[in-house]
Structure formats: C-alpha cells, structure tokens
C-alpha positions as CSV (number, residue, x, y, z in Angstrom):
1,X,171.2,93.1,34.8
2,X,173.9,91.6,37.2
3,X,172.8,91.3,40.7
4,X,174.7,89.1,42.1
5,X,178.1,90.1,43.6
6,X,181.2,88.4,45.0
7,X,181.5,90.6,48.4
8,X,179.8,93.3,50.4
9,X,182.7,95.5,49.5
10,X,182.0,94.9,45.7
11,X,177.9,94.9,46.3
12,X,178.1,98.3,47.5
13,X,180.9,100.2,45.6
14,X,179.9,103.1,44.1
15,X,176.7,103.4,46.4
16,X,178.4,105.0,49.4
17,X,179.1,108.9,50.0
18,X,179.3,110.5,53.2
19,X,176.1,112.4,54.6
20,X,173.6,109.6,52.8
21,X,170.6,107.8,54.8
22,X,170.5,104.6,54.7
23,X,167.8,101.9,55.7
24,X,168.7,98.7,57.8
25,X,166.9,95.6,58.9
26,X,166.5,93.5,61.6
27,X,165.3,93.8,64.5
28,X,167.5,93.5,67.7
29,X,170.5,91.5,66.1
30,X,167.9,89.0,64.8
31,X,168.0,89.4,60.5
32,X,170.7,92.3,60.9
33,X,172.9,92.8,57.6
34,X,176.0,92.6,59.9
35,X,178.1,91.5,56.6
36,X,177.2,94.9,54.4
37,X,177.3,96.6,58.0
38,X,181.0,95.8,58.5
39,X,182.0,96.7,54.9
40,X,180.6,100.2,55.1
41,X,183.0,100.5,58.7
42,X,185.8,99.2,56.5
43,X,185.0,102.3,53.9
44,X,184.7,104.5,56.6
45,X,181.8,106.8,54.9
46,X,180.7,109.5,57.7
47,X,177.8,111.4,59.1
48,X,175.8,109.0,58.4
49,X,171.5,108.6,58.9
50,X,169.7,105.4,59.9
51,X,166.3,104.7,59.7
52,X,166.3,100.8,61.8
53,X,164.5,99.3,64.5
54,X,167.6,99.6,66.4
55,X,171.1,100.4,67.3
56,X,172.7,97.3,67.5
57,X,174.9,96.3,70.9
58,X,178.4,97.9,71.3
59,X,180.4,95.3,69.2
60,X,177.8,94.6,66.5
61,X,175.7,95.3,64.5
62,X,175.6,99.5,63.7
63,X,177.0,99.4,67.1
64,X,180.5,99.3,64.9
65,X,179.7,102.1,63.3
66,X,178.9,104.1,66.7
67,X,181.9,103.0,68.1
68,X,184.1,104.9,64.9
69,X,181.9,107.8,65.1
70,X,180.3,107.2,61.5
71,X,176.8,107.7,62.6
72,X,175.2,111.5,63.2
73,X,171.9,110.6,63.0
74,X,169.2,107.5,64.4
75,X,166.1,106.8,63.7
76,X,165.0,103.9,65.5
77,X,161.9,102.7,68.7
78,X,164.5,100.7,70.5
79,X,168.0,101.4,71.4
80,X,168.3,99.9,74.9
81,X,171.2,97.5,74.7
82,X,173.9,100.2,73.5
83,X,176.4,101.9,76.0
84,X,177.8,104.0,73.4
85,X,174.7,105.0,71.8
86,X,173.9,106.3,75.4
87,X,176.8,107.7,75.8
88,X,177.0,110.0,72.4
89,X,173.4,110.7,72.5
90,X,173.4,112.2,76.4
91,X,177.0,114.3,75.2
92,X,175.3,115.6,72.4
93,X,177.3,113.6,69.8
94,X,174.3,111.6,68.0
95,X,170.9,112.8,67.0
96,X,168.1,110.6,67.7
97,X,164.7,110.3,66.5
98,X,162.3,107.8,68.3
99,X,159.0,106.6,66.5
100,X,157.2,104.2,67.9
101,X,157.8,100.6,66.4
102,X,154.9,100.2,64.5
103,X,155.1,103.9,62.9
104,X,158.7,103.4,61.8
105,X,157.7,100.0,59.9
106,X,155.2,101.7,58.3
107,X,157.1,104.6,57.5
108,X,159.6,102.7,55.7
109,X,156.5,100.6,53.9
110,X,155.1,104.1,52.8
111,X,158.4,105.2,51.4
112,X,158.7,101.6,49.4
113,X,155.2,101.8,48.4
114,X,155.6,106.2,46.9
115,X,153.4,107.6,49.6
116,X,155.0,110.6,51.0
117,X,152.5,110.9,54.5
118,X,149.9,109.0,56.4
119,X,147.8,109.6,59.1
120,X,148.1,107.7,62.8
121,X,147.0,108.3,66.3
122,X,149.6,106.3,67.4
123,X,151.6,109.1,69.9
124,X,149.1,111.6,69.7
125,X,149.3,113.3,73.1
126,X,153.1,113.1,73.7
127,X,156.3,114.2,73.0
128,X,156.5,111.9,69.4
129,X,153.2,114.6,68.0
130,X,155.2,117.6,68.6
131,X,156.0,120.2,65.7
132,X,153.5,117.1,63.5
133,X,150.2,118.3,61.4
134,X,147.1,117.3,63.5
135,X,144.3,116.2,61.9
136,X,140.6,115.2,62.8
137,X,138.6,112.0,61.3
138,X,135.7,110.7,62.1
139,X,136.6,107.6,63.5
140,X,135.4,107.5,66.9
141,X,132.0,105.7,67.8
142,X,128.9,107.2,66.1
143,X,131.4,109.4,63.9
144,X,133.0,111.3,66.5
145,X,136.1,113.1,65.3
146,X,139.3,111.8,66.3
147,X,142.5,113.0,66.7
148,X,145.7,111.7,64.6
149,X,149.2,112.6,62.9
150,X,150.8,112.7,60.4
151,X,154.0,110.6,59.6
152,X,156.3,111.0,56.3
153,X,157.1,108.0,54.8
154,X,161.1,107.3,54.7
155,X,163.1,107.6,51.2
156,X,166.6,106.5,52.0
157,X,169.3,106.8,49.8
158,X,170.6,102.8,50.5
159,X,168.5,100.1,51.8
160,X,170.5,97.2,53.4
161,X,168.7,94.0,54.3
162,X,169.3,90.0,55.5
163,X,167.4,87.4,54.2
164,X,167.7,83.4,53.8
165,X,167.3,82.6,50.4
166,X,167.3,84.4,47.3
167,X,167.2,83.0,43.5
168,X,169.4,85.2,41.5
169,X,167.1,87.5,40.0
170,X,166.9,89.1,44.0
171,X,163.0,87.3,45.2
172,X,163.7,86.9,49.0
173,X,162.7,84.4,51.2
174,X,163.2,85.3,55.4
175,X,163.5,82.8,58.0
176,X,160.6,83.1,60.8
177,X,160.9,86.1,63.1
178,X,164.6,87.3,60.8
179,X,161.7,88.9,58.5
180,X,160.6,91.8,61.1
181,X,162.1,94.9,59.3
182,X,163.4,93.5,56.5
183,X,161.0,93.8,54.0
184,X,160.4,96.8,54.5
185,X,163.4,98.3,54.7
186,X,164.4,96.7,51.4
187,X,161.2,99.2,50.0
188,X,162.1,102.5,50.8
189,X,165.8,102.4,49.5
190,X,166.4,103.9,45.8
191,X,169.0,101.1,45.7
192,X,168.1,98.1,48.2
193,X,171.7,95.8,48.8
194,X,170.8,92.4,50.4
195,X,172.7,89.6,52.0
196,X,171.5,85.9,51.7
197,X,173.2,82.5,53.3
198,X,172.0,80.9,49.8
199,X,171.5,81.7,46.4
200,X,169.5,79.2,44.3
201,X,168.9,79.1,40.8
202,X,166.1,81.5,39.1
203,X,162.7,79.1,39.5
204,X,163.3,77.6,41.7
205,X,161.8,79.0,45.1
206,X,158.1,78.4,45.3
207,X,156.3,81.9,44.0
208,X,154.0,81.6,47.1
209,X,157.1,81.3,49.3
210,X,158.1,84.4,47.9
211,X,158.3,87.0,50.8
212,X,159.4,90.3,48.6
213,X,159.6,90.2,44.8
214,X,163.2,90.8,43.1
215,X,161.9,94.6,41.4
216,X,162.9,95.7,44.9
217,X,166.4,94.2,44.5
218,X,169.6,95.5,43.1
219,X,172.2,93.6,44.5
220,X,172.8,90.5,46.2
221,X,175.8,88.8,48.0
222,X,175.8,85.5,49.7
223,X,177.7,85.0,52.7
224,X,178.5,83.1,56.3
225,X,176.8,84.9,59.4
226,X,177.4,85.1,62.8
227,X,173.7,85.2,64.0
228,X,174.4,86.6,67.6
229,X,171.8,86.4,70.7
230,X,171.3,89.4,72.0
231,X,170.3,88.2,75.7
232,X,171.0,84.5,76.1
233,X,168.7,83.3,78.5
234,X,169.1,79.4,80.0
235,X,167.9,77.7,82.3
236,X,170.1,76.0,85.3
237,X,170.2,72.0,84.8
C-alpha cells in the first residue's frame, strides 16, 4: 500500500469533510504539523473539532485555522498564547473543552489503544468532574475507598502528527521533546497523516529507535519546516 505522498494537499485528499474531528500533535509549536495544518486552511473544510495540547499562537499553528473561523470546537489543557482563541471563546464563537494535560494524552492513547473509558482522580473535586461518572476504588492507605472519574478515550476521524524520520513503510522516529503528543495523537485517528523532514529507505532505522510502529501510519509526506519558538528567551551580552 502507497504511503508516501508528494504534498500535504495530495496526503490528505479525500480525508477531509466539514464537521470531522481531528487529532493534532505537538505541544506548544514544538512537533506541530504546521505543513498538513496549512493545507487543510487552503481546503477551507469548516466546523471543525480538535483534540491537541493546544491552540497554536495567532499566526501559526491551528492559530490559522482560528483566524478563518474553521474551528467550532477545542479540546486542549493549554491555550494561553492565542488572542483570538480568547477572543471567540469569551464571544461565544468557539467551544472549548479543558482536560488536564496528562488526561488528554491519555485520552488520546486510550482511543489508539480501543479502550472507550478509564478511571482517574485527576480533577476530581472541580469544575473538569462535572456531569462525569464517579466511582470509588480502594486505593487509599489500608484500602480506603477513593474517589475518581471517568474519561472517554478520543476517536478522531483524522490524526495529523510531525515527526523526524520515517522509513517508507510509516515507523516514526521524534526528535527529543518534538515527541510530546505526537505519538499519541497518531493512535486515536482512524486515518493518522504524518509529516517527516526525512524519509529513509525501509530497514533502515534501528527497530529499537523505533518510537511508533508504521500499522499506525497511513500516509506520509516529507517536507521543509519552520520550527518557530514560541517565547524566545536570551540573555543580554
């Protein structure tokens, strides 16, 4: 089966229809898949739903997609660098879900892995528990019962990912802190679309190396990235 494609465009035609929910890497603008990002702006496919980390900045990232109104939905633990995002969530534009950071990567992982629910007691007592099933274990010191929640594990319709290096039967390799969501995010999507700066040839990557195996893979494009900092910080000389 053909994975690899000539474009973002090409990787994901036929894959796109307005009203899906898609699945996005990276964290911050660190491993975003800015190039498959841009080339669902330029098909202009609306009401869109996000399961990522976060929102991107204004100018980048799904921050493009914000700014042409092609989001309705985010569900995300961090969207603090975003004016826009602020500005369509407090005027009612944009629904948001927060999940704590650690609950959404799991979520995702749960989805990838055909497990429909788990249990935390990460946010029980606040605002995240609300409307959620509540459950006791015994868990506490000496078997005392303790509280948790469930969380539904995310199926997404598209899951779009960045990684280093891929071989061209789709086995990933992320660069240092670039993996964060990535893998998986790549999981949960019925089709998973990923962007690489190299391909190499099949056998080539070292199967320990190997981050997340090809079966999750079903396209693949190579291409040149901007790699933005979100805050540059430097010290005076």
């Amino acid at each position: 089966m053909k994975k690899v494609y000539g474009s973002a465009a090409e990787a994901l035609d036929g894959l796109l229809f307005d009203g899906m929910f898609i699945a996005s890497g990276g964290f911050g603008l660190c491993g975003i898949p800015e190039l498959l990002l841009d080339a669902i702006k330029d098909a202009g496919t609306q009401n869109l739903t996000f399961a990522s980390n976060n929102a991107g900045v204004d100018d980048f990232g799904i921050g493009i997609l914000l700014q042409t109104k092609q989001v309705k939905k985010m569900i995300s633990s961090y969207v603090g660098e975003n004016a826009e995002f602020m500005r369509q969530y407090l005027s009612g534009e944009l629904e948001l879900e927060f999940n704590p950071q650690g609950t959404l990567a799991e979520r995702m992982r749960s989805g990838g892995c055909g497990i429909p629910g788990f249990y935390t007691k990460t946010g029980v007592g606040t605002v995240i528990a609300d409307g959620k099933e509540h459950k006791d274990f015994p868990t506490g010191e000496n078997g005392t019962p303790e509280t948790y929640i469930m969380e539904e594990g995310i199926f997404a319709d598209l899951a779009i990912v960045k990684a280093w290096k891929a071989d061209e039967t789709g086995n990933l390799v992320f660069r240092k802190t670039a993996r964060n969501f990535n893998p998986p995010a790549a999981m949960c999507g019925k089709t998973c679309v990923v962007e690489v700066e190299e391909i190499v040839p099949t056998g080539s990557l070292d199967p320990d190396s190997i981050h997340l195996p090809g079966i999750y893979v079903h396209r693949l494009i190579q291409g040149e990235h901007e790699k933005r900092i979100e805050q540059r910080t430097v010290r005076q000389g």
